[in-house]
C-alpha positions in Angstrom: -42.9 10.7 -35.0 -44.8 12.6 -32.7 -44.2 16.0 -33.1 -47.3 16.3 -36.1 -49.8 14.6 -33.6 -52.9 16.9 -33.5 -56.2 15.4 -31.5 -58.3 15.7 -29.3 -59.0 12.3 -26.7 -61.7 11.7 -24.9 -61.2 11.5 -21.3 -63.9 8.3 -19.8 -63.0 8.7 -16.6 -63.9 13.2 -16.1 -65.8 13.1 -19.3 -64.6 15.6 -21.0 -62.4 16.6 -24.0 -58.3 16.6 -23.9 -56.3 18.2 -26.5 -53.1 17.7 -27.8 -51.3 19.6 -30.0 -48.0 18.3 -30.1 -46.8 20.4 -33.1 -46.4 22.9 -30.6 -44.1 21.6 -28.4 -41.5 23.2 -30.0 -42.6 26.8 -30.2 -40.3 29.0 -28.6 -40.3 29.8 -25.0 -39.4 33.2 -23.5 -40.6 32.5 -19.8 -41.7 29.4 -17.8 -38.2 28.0 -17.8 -37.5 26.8 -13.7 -34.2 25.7 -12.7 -33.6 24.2 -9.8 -30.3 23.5 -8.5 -29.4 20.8 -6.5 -29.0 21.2 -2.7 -26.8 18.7 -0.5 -28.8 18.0 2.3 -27.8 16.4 5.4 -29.8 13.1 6.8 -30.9 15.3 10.1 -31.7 18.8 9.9 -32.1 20.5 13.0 -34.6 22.6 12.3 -37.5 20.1 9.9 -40.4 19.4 12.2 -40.5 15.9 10.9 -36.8 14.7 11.6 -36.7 12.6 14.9 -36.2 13.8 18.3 -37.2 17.6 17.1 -39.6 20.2 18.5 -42.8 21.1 16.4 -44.3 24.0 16.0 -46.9 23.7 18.7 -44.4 22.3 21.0 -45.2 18.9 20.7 -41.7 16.5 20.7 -41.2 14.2 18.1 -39.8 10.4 19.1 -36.5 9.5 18.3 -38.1 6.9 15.3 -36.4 4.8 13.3 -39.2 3.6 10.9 -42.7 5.4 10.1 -44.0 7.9 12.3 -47.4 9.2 12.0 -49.0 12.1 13.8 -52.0 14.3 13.4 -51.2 17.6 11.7 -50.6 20.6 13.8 -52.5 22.9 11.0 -55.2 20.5 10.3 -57.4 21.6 7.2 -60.1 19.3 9.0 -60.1 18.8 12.7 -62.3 17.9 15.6 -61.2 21.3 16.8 -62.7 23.4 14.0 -65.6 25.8 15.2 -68.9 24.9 15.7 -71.1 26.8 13.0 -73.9 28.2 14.3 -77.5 27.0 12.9 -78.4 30.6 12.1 -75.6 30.5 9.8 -75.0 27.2 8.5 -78.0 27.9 5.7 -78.3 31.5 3.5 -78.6 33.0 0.4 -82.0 31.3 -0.6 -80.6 28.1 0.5 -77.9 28.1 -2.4 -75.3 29.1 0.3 -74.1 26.6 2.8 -71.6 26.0 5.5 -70.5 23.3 8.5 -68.2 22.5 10.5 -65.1 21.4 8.7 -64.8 17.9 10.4 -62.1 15.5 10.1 -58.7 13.8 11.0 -55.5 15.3 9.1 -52.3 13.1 9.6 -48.9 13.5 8.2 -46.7 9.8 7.9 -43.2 10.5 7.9 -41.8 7.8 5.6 -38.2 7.6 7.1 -36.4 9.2 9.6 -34.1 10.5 7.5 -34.1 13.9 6.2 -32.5 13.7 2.4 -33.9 10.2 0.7 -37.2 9.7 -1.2 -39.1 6.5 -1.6 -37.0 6.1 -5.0 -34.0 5.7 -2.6 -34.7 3.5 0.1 -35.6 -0.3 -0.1 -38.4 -1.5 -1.8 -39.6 -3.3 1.7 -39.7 0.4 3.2 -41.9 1.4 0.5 -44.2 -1.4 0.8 -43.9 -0.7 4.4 -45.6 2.7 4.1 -48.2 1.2 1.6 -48.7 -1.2 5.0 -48.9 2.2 7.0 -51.6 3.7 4.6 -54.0 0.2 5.1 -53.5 0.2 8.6 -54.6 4.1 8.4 -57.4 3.3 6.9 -58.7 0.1 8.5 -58.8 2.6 11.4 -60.9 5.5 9.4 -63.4 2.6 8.1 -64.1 1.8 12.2 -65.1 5.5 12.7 -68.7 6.5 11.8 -67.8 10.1 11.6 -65.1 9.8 8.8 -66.7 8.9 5.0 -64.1 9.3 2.7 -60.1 8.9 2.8 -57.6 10.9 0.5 -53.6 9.9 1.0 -51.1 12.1 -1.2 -47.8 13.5 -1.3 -46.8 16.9 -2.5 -42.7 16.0 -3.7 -40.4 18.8 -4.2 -40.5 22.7 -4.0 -42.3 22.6 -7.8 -45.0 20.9 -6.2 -45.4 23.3 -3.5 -44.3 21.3 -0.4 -43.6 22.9 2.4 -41.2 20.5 4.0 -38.7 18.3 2.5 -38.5 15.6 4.7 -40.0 12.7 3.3 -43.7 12.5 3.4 -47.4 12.5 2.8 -50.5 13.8 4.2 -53.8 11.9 5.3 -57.2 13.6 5.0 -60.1 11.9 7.0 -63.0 13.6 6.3 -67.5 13.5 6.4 -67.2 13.7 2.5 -65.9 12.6 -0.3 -63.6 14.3 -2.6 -64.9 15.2 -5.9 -62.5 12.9 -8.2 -64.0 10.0 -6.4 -67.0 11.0 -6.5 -67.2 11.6 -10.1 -65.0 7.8 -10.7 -68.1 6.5 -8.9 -71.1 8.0 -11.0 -68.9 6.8 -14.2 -68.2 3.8 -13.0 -72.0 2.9 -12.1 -73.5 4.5 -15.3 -70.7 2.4 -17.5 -71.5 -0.5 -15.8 -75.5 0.0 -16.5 -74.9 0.8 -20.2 -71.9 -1.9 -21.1 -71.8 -4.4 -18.2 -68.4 -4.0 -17.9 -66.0 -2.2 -15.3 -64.5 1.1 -16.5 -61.4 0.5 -14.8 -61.0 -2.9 -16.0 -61.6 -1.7 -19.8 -59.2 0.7 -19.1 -56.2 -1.5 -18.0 -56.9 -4.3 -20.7 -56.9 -1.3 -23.0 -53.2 -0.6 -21.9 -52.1 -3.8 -21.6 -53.0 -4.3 -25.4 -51.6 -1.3 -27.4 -48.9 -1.1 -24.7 -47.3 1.7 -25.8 -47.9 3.6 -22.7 -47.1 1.0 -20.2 -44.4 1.9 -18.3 -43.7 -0.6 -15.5 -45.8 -4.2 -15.0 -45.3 -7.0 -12.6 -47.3 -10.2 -11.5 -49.4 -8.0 -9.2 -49.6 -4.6 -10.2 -49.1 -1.8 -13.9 -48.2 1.5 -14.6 -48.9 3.4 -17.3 -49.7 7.1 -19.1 -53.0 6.7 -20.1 -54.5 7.6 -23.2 -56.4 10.4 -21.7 -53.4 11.6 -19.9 -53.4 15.8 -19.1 -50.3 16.3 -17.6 -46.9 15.0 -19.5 -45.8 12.7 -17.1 -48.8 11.4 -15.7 -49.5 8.1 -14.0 -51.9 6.0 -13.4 -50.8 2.8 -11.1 -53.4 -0.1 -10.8 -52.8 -3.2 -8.6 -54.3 -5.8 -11.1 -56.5 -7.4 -8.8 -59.8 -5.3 -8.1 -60.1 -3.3 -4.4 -62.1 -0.4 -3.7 -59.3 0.1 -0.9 -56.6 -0.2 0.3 -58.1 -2.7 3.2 -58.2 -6.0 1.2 -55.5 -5.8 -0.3 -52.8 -8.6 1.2 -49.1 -8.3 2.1 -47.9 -9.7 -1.2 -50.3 -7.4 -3.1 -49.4 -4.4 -1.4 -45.6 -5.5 -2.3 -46.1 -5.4 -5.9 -48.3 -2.6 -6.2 -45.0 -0.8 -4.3 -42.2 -2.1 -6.3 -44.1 -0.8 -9.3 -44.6 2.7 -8.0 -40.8 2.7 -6.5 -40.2 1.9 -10.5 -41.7 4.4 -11.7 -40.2 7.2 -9.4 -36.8 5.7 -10.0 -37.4 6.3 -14.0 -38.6 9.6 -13.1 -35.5 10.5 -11.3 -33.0 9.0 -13.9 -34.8 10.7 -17.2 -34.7 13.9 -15.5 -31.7 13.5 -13.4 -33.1 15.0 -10.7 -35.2 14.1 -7.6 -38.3 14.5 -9.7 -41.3 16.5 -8.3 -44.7 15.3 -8.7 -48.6 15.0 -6.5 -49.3 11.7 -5.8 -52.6 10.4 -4.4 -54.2 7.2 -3.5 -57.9 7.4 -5.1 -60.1 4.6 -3.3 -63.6 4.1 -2.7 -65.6 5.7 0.3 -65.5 4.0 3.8 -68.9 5.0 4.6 -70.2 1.4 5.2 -71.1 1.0 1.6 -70.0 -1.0 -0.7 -68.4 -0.1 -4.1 -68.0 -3.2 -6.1 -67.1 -1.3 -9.3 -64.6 0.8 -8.3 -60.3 0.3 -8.5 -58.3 2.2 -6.6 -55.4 2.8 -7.8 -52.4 5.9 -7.3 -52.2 8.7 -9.1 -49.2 11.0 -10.1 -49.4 14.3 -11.3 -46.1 15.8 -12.1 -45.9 19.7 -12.7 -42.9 19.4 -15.1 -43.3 18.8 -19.3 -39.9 18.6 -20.4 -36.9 18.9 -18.4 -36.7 22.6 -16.3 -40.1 23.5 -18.2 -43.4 23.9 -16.0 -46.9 22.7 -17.0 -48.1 26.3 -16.1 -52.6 26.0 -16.6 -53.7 29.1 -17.9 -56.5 29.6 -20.2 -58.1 26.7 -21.2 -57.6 24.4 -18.0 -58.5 27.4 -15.5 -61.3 29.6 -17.6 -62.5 26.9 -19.8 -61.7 23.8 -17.8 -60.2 21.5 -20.8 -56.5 20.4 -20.4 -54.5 21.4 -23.4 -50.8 19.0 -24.0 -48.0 20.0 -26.1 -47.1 16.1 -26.0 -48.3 12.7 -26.7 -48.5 10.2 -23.7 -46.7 7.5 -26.1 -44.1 9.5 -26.7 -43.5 10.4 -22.7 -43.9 6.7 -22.1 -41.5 5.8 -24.2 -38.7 8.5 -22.8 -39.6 6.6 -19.3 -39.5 2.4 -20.7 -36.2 3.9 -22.4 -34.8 4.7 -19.6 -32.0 1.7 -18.3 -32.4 1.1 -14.6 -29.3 -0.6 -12.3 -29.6 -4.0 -12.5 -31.7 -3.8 -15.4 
């Protein structure tokens, strides 16, 4: 059904072209394969900085928690503690080079005290729990003048380059904001002057009416592939209410916009049989004092595998030439993951 699919989609939100070729998905592969075998780990390992009661690096001591625990990075990418750059130096080059201090507040949240589940194994309350965590984090990062702009993610499993299993994410703080947002914003604005209508908003409706790459929907919140989707398995999670942040969102939102996402790592995890790898981030809006009416935040997950034990390697076009190029349709991966029959379901 899919396998003669060969397109090209337009991409709203990056602007720019993706292209999917799915009559080469099964072209024979001589490298790329990764197998990863499964490891029995214990619920406390005495040597994870993150598991409770345990030394870090620096010497610090974590508490013995039994809940979330959240601490600022001992090798902060941005920190108060970052040099000072001296004027003389900060502008060069005919003013095309620049450089500053790299300013900021890194964080890690440790999601559970124990060492071997993922948020696909623990209660749906601890997940919304964390999602609690993340507004708190960031009602605090809106009440300091120095921070602008607020990126939450997780890097899951060893394909995704983590460095520590324990279950986690990172918090960057920092005086600018990330690209991705930035770029959502100036499409977002220029969308809204051309149409009158919200990007985001399209975009959901859109979903919700062909829904064939809808993946997981409940009173509050919807997951789905998109349309213009790069990577295989990606996912874009929207609560359906609009928020630039996390910050308005209520208790009962923030519950349903959980129990989807635990949902969709659960179908993850079953199709692949496997505690599935992916990067996860949380894009919202600035926190600069502005406000950004037309934006939607909403998670997204980028997973690095395309079939099972085959990598999404990018290579030519999406590094040299900057256009993603899919061996897959997002129907048909959204499909595999609605197919997929969860306990009690």
């Amino acid at each position: 059904m899919f396998e003669e699919k060969w397109e090209k989609r337009w991409h709203p939100l990056r602007q720019e072209w993706v292209v999917y070729a799915a009559h080469r998905n099964s072209r024979p592969w001589n490298t790329g394969a990764s197998t990863l075998e499964k490891k029995v780990t214990p619920a406390y390992d005495s040597s994870c900085y993150l598991c409770p009661g345990n030394k870090r690096i620096h010497g610090g001591q974590n508490p013995d928690y039994t809940g979330i625990f959240i601490f600022d990075n001992d090798h902060p990418v941005v920190g108060s503690q970052a040099p000072e750059i001296d004027p003389s130096r900060q502008i060069s080059g005919n003013s095309l080079y620049k450089r500053a201090k790299a300013e900021g507040i890194a964080r890690v949240v440790c999601y559970d005290p124990r060492h071997n589940v993922s948020l696909a194994e623990v209660d749906t309350k601890q997940v919304t729990n964390v999602f609690i965590a993340w507004r708190s984090q960031m009602q605090e990062f809106y009440d300091n003048p120095a921070i602008n702009h607020v990126l939450i993610f997780e890097n899951k499993g060893e394909l995704s380059g983590v460095s520590n299993p324990h279950p986690h994410c990172q918090i960057y703080a920092t005086d600018f904001v990330f690209k991705h947002t930035e770029q959502h914003l100036q499409v977002a604005q220029q969308h809204q002057t051309d149409t009158s209508q919200n990007i985001f908003e399209q975009i959901i409706e859109n979903e919700q009416q062909e829904g064939l790459r809808v993946v997981a929907e409940n009173k509050g919140a919807i997951a789905f592939i998109p349309f213009f989707a790069r990577y295989a398995y990606e996912m874009m999670i929207f609560p359906k209410k609009r928020h630039a942040t996390l910050i308005t969102m209520s208790d009962a939102e923030l519950y349903d916009l959980a129990a989807v996402f635990q949902e969709v790592i659960w179908r993850y995890d079953a199709l692949f049989e496997m505690s599935f790898p992916y990067v996860m981030s949380v894009q919202q809006a600035p926190v600069d004092g502005s406000l950004y009416p037309e934006y939607h935040l909403h998670l997204s997950i980028l997973p690095p595998l395309r079939q099972p034990g085959l990598i999404k390697f990018l290579a030519g076009p999406e590094i040299g030439g900057g256009n993603f190029m899919a061996d897959t349709m997002p129907e048909e991966k959204a499909a595999a993951l609605r197919n997929v029959m969860l306990p009690g379901m």
